[in-house]
C-alpha positions as CSV (number, residue, x, y, z in Angstrom):
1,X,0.0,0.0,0.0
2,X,2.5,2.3,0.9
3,X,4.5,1.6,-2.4
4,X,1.3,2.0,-4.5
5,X,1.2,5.5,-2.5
6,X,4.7,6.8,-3.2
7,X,4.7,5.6,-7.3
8,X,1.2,7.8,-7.0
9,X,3.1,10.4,-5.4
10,X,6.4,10.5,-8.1
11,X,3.6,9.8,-10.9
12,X,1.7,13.1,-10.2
13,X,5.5,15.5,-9.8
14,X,6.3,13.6,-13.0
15,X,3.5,14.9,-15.3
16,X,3.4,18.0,-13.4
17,X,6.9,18.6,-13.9
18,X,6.6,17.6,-17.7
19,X,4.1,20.7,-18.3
20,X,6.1,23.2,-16.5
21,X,8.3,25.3,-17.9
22,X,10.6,25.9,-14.9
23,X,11.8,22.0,-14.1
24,X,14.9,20.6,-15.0
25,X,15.2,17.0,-15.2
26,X,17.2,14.4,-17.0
27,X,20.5,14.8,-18.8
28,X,21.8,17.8,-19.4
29,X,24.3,18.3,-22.3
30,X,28.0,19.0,-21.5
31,X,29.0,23.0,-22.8
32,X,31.5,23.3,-25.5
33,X,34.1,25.5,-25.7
34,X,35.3,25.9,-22.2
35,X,38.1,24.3,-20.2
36,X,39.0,24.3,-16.5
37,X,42.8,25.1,-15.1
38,X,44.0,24.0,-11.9
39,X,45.4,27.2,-10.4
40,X,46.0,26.4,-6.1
41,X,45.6,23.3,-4.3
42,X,46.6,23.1,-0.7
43,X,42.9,24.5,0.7
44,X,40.8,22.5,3.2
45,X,37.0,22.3,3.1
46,X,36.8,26.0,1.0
47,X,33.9,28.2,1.6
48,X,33.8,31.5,0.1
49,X,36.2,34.1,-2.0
50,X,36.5,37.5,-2.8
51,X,39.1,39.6,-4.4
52,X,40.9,42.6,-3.2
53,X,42.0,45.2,-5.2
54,X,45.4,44.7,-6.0
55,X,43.9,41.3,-7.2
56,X,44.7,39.0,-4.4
57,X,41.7,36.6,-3.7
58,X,40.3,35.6,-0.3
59,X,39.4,32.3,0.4
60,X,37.5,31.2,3.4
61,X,38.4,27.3,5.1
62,X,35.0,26.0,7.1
63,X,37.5,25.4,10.0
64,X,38.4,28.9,10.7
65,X,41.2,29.9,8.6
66,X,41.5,32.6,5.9
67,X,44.0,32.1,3.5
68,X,45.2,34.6,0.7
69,X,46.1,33.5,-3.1
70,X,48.8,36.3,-4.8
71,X,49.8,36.0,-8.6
72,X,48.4,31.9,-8.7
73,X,50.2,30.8,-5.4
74,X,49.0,30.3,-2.1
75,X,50.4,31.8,1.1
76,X,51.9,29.7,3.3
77,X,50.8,31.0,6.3
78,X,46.9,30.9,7.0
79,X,45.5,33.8,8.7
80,X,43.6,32.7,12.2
81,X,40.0,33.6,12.5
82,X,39.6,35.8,15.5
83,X,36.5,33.9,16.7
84,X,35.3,30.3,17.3
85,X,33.4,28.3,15.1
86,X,31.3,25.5,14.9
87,X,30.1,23.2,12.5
88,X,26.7,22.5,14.6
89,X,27.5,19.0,14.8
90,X,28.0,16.5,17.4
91,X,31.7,16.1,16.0
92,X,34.5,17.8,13.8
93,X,33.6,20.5,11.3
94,X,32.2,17.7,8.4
95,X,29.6,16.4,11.0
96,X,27.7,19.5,10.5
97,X,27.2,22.5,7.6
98,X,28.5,25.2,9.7
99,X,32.2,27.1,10.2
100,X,33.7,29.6,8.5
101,X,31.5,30.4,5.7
102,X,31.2,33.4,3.0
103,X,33.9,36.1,2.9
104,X,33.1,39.5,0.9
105,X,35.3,42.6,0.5
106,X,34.2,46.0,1.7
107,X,33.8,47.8,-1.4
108,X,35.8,51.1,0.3
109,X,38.4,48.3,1.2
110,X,41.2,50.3,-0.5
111,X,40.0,52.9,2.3
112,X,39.2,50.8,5.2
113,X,40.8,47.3,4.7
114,X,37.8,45.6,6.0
115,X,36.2,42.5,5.0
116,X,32.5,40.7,6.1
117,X,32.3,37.0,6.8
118,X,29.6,34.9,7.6
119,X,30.0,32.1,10.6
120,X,28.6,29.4,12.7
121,X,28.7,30.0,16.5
122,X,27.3,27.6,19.6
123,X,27.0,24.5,19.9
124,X,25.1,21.3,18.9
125,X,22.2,22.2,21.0
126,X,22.3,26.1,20.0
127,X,23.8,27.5,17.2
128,X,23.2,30.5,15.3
129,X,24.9,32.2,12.2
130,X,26.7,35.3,12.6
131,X,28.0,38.3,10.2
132,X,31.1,39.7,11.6
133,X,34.2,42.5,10.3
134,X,37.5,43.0,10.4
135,X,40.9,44.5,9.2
136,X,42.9,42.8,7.2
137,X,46.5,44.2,8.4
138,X,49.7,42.2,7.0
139,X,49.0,38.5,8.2
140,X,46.1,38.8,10.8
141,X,42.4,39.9,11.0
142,X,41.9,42.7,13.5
143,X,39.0,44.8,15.7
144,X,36.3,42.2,15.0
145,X,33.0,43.3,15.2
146,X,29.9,41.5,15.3
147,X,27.3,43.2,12.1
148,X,24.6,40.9,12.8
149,X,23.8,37.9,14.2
150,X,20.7,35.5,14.7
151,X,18.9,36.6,17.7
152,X,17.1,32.9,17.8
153,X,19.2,30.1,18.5
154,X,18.6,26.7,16.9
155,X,19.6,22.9,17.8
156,X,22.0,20.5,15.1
157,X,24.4,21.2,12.4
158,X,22.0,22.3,9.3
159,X,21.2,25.2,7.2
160,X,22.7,28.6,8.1
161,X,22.9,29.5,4.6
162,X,24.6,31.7,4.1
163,X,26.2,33.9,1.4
164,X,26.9,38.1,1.3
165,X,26.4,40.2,-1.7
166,X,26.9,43.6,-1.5
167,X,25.0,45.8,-4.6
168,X,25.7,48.8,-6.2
169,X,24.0,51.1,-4.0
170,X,25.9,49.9,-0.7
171,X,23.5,47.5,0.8
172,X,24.5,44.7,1.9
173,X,22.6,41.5,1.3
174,X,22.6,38.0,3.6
175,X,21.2,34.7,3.7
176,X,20.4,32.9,6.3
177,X,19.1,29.5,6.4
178,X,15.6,28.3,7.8
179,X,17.3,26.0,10.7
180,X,17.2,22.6,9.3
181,X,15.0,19.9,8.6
182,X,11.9,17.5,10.8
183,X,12.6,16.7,13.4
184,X,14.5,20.0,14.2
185,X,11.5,22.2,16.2
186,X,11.4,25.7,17.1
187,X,8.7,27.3,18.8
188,X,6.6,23.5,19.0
189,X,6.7,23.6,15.1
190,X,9.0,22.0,12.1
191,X,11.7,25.0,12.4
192,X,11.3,24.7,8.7
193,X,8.0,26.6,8.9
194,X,9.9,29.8,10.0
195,X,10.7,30.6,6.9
196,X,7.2,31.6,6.4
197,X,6.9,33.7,9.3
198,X,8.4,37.4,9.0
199,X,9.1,38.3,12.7
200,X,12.2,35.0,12.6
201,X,15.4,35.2,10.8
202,X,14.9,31.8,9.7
203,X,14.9,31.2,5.9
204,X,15.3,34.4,4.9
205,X,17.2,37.1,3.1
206,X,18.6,40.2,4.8
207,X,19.4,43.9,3.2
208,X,21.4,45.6,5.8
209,X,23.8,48.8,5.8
210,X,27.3,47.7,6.3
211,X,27.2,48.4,10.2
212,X,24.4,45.7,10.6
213,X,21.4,48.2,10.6
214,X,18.0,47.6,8.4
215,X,18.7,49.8,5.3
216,X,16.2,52.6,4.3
217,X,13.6,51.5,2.3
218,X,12.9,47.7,2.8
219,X,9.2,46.2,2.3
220,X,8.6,45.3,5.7
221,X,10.3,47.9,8.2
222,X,6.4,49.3,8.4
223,X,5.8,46.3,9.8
224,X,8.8,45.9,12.3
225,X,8.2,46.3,16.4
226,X,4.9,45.4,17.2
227,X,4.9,42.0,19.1
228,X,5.3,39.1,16.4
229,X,5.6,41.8,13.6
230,X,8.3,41.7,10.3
231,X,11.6,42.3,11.2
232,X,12.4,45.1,9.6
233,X,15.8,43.4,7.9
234,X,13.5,41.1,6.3
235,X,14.2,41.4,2.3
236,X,12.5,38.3,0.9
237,X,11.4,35.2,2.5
238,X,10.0,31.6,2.1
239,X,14.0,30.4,1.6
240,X,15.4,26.8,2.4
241,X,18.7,27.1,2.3
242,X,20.3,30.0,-0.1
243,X,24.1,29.6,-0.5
244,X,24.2,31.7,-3.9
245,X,23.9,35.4,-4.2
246,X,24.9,37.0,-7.6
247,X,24.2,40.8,-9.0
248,X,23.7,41.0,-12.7
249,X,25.1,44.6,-13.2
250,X,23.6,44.6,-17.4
251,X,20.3,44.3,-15.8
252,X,19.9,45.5,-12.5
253,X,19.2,41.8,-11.0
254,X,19.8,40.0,-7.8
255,X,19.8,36.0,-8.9
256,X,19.9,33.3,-5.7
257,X,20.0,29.9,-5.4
258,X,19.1,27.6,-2.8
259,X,18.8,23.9,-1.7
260,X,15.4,21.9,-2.0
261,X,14.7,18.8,0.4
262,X,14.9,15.5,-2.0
263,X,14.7,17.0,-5.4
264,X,13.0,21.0,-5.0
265,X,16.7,22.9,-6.0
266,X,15.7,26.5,-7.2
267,X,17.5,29.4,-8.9
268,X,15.5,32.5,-8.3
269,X,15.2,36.1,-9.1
270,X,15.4,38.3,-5.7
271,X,12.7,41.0,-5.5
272,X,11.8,43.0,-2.4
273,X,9.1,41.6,-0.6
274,X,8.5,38.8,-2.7
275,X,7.8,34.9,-0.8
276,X,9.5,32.1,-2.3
277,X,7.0,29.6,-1.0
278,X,9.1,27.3,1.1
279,X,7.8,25.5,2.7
280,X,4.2,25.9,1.4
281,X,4.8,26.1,-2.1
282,X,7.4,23.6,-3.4
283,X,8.5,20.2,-5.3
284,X,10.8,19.2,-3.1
285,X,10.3,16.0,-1.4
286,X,10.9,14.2,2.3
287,X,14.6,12.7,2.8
288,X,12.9,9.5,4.6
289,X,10.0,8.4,2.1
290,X,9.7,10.5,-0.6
291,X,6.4,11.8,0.4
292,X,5.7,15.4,-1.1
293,X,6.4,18.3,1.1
294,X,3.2,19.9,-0.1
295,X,0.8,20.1,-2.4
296,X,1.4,23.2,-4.0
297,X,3.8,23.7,-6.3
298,X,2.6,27.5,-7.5
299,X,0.1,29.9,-5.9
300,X,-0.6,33.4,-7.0
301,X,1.2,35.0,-3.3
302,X,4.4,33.2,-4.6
303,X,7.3,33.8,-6.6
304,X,8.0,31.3,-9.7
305,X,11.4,30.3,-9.6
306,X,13.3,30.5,-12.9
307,X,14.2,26.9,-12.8
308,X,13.4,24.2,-10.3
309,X,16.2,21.0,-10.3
310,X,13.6,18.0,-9.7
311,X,17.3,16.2,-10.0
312,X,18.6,17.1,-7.1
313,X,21.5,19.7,-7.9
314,X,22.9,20.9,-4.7
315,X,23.3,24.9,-5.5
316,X,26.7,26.2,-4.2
317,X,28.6,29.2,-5.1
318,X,26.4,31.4,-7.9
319,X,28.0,34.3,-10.6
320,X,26.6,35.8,-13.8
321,X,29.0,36.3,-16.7
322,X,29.7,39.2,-17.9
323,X,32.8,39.4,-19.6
324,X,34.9,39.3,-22.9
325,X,37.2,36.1,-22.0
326,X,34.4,33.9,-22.3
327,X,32.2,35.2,-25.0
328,X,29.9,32.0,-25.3
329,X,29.1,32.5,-21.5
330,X,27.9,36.2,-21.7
331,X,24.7,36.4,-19.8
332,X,24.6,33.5,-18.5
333,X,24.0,32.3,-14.8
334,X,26.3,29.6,-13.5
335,X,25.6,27.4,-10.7
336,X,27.7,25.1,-8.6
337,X,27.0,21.6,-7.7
338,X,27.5,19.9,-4.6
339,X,25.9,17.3,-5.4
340,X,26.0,17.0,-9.9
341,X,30.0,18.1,-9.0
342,X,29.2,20.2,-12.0
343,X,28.9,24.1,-12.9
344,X,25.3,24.4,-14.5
345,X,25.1,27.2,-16.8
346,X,21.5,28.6,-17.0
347,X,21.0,31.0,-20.1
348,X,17.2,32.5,-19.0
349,X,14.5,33.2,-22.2
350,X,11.9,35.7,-21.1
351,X,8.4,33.3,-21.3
352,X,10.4,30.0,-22.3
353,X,11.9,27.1,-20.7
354,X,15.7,28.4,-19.9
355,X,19.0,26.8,-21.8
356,X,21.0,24.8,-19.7
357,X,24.1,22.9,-20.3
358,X,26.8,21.8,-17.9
359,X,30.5,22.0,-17.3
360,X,31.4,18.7,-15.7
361,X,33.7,19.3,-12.8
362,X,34.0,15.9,-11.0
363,X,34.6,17.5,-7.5
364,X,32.1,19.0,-5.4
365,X,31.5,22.7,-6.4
366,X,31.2,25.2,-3.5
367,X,31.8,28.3,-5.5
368,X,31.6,30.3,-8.3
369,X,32.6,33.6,-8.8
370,X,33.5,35.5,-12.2
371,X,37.5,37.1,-11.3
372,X,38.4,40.9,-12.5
373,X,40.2,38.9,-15.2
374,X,37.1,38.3,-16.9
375,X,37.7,33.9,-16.3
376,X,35.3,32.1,-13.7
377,X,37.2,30.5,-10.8
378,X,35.6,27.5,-9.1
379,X,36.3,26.5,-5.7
380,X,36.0,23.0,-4.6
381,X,35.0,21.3,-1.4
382,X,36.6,18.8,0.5
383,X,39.6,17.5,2.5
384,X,41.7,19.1,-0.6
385,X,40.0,21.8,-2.0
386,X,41.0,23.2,-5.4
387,X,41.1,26.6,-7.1
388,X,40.1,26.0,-10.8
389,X,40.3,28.1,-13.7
390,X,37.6,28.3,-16.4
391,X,38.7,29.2,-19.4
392,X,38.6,29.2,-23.3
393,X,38.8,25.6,-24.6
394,X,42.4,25.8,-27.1
């Protein structure tokens, strides 16, 4: 019987998926043209990067460790960071999807020398993500300051998110996951359902000045104060798990992607105010039997995402090219793969079903970023992590 339920189950996401644009399922074809360079090795469970402005990149290692890449070589030395970390787990940082996470230059750092991070703090029982600052002076991070950090603390090693973006007008965007899957509780409910509610910081994304504050104009700071009201940081909401944050500076767009359940991967366009659905409106699936998560799979109140990976995809690091070293790339969005070990590129067609190819990796992805170069670099995850070059194929 309960076989006969779940083949129902698959049977109706298959058709559905079939008749909607938005799902991506089944092979994908490799994209020509492209080639990938090994340019560092040496890095331990990678996280995030950014570039500074004499071109040396910033790489963040889960277990609390910056490390700085000059001219293709790695420093020897890695730079402490000034504050513990934990993974969230019962064990050492791979029992849990916490540490030392994002990393993102000020963009005054020529001026101020200061770069954001994102990290895991508590324990197994309570844990909470945290954006913090610092200097960067010589070999050593400096005058750490706490930006903004979770005010609810949550139990177990899953979902913190979390990625920083800052856009052109000096906000300064952050993701923070919705706590972590059933049986994880908060409040006597699935901490899950948080995302949904606009007075947690659970599955949502934040637009903040760069001192932590809710920045002038965001949908819901109308709402903030009253008891159980929006808190004013509140950008968007109805996220799982977003661990990609990319500005598309031809068109004015903020792109995101973010982990489904089983199956449910999405790659969305960010606009103020706007619900993502999770997890009331979505295809992803149950870990333990496959059951659907809900029903709905699109409502009016809900924003479509631009494509949904029914395959599961596992959506890392996340850049859109623009650029003149990879001319077959321009416009497009590419996603990393955690779980495809793959870079998906996504070329969106206004009222179609989006182009997508892949560029097959064969290591787990954890980031993408396009370099001041005009190549993609490609961090990936693991025991040794790799800095890879994408470039022109010949």
């Amino acid at each position: 019987m309960r076989c006969a339920l779940l083949a129902a189950l698959f049977a109706f996401v298959a058709v559905d998926a079939f008749a909607d644009p938005r799902i991506s399922r089944g092979r994908v074809a490799v994209e020509e043209g492209v080639k990938l360079t090994p340019v560092v090795d040496g890095l331990t469970y990678p996280w995030g990067m950014a570039w500074l402005p004499d071109g040396a990149i910033v790489v963040t290692e889960r277990e609390g460790r910056v490390r700085i890449i000059r001219n293709g070589a790695l420093d020897g030395a890695a730079i402490p960071f000034p504050a513990p970390v934990t993974s969230g787990g019962d064990g050492g940082i791979t029992r849990g999807q916490g540490g030392l996470m994002d990393v993102a230059a000020s963009p005054n750092f020529a001026r101020d020398r200061t770069l954001y991070f994102t990290y895991a703090e508590g324990d197994a029982a309570a844990n909470r993500t945290v954006v913090a600052r610092a200097k960067l002076d010589g070999g050593a991070l400096k005058g750490m300051t706490t930006v903004y950090r979770n005010p609810d603390a949550k139990e177990r090693g899953q979902h913190f998110g979390s990625r920083l973006l800052f856009t052109p007008d000096g906000a300064l965007l952050v993701s923070i996951g919705d706590g972590g899957n059933p049986p994880v509780q908060f409040q006597g409910a699935f901490i899950r359902t948080q995302a949904q509610n606009l007075g947690t910081s659970f599955g949502k994304v934040f637009r903040l000045t760069p001192d932590g504050k809710p920045r002038a104009g965001n949908p819901f700071a109308s709402d903030a104060g009253a008891a159980g009201g929006a808190r004013a940081s509140v950008w968007t909401y109805g996220h799982r798990n977003v661990q990609g944050l990319a500005f598309d500076a031809a068109t004015g767009r903020i792109w995101a992607s973010e982990h489904g359940a089983a199956g449910g991967d999405e790659l969305n366009v960010l606009e103020a105010g706007a619900n993502y659905g999770w997890p009331a409106v979505t295809y992803a699936r149950e870990y333990a039997d496959g059951a659907v998560i809900s029903e709905k799979t699109r409502t009016p109140d809900v924003r479509d995402p631009v494509v949904v990976w029914l395959d599961t995809h596992a959506p890392s690091g996340l850049a859109v090219y623009r650029g003149d070293r990879l001319p077959g790339l321009q416009g497009a969005v590419l996603s990393g793969g955690l779980i495809t070990q793959d870079i998906r590129v996504v070329r969106p067609q206004e009222g179609q079903r989006a182009r997508e190819t892949r560029i097959p990796v064969g290591e787990r992805v954890r980031d993408v970023r396009v370099g001041p170069d005009g190549f993609v670099y490609v961090l990936t995850d693991g025991e040794r992590g790799r800095l890879l070059r994408l470039e022109p194929a010949g």
